[in-house]
C-alpha angles and dihedrals in degrees: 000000000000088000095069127080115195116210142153113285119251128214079235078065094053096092094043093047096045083054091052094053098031087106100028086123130356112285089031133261146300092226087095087054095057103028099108090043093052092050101051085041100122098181106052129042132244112199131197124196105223113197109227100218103041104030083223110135105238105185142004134209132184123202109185124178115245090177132348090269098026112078119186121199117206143160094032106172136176116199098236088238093064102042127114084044102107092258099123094051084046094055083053107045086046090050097049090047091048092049103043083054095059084050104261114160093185131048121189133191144149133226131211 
């Protein structure tokens, strides 16, 4: 797991990450609808996974505010080269730790 850096996601990321989730189910994605928002998004936070040694992004996470107390985890998504690694449990730790932080009691997410 040394070899990640997790880091806020750019607009310069937005062509590399559409081509992660592009097969994420049949007929594609709805990470290319929300991108930009997710982006601007200043109270959340959008994460990317940047492999060290390849500079190639594994693996996004999105945290948004649904309430100052209630925080919601979505888009979560592993390039199929860089599962099995340990990345998913890493966003989430991460995000539980960044949320509990800004004072949420209750995290939400779905799973698919």
């Amino acid at each position: 797991m040394t070899g990640f850096v997790i880091r806020d996601v750019r607009p310069e990321d937005k062509e590399e990450i559409l081509a992660l989730t592009a097969n994420t189910w049949q007929g594609g994605d709805y990470i290319q609808w929300v991108f930009d928002d997710w982006v601007a998004d200043t109270r959340g936070r959008f994460l990317a996974a940047e492999d060290r040694p390849s500079g190639r992004i594994a693996g996004i996470d999105k945290m948004s505010f649904l309430s100052p107390s209630e925080a919601w985890f979505e888009g979560l998504r592993v390039h199929p080269d860089f599962r099995g690694q340990g990345l998913s449990t890493r966003f989430e730790k991460y995000m539980i730790e960044e949320t509990s932080s800004r004072g949420a009691t209750v995290i939400r997410l779905l799973t698919n």
